[in-house]
C-alpha positions in Angstrom: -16.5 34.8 10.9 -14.6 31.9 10.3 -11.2 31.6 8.5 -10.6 29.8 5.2 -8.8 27.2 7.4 -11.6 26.7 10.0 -14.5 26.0 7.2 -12.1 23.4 5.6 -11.0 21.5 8.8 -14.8 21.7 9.5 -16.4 20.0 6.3 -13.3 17.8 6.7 -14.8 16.6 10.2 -18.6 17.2 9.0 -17.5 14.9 6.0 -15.9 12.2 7.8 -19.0 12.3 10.3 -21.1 11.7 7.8 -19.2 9.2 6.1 -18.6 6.8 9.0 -22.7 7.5 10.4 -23.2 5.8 6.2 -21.5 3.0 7.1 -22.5 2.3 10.2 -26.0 2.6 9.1 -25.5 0.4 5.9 -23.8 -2.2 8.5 -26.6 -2.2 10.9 -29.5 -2.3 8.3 -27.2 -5.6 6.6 -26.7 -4.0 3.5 -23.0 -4.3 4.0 -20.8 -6.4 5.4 -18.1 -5.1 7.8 -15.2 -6.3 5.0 -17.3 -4.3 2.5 -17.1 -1.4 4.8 -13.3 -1.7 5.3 -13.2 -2.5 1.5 -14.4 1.3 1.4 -11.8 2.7 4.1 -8.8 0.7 2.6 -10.3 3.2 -1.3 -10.3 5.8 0.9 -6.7 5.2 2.5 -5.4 4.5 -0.7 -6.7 7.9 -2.1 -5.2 10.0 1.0 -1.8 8.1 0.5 -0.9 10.7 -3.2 -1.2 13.3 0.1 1.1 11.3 2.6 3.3 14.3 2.5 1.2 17.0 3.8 0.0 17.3 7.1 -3.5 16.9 5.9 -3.1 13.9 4.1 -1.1 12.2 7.1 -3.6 13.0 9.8 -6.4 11.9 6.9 -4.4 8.1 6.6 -4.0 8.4 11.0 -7.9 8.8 11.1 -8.6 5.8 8.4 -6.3 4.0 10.2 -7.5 3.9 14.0 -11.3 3.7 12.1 -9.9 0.1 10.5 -8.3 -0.6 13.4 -11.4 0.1 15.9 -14.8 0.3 14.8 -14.5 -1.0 11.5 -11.6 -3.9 12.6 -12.1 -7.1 11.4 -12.6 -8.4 15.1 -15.8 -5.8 15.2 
């Protein structure tokens, strides 16, 4: 049986899974532009900087980070 901290860090990884498959899928079918997709990352970094000082929040803003930097860069 998992423990309380196992099910969180998994639907943390299941939702960030999910959320990058989205838009990758939106990218590839053109119904969003890569800077509309990093338009969505930068929300989403903005909204995990109120929990900079927790170890969730600053491995949350590390993973935004390295997806804005790779992936989702604005090289492609």
């Amino acid at each position: 049986m998992p423990t309380d901290d196992e099910r969180a860090a998994a639907a943390a990884l299941a939702g960030g899974a999910i959320s990058a498959a989205l838009l990758e899928t939106l990218m590839e079918k053109n119904l969003l532009s890569r800077n509309e997709a990093r338009a969505v990352l930068q929300k989403a970094l903005a909204t995990v900087g109120a929990f900079s000082d927790t170890p969730g929040g600053q491995a949350a803003q590390g993973v935004i980070t390295r997806m804005l930097a790779g992936k989702f860069s604005v090289r492609g």
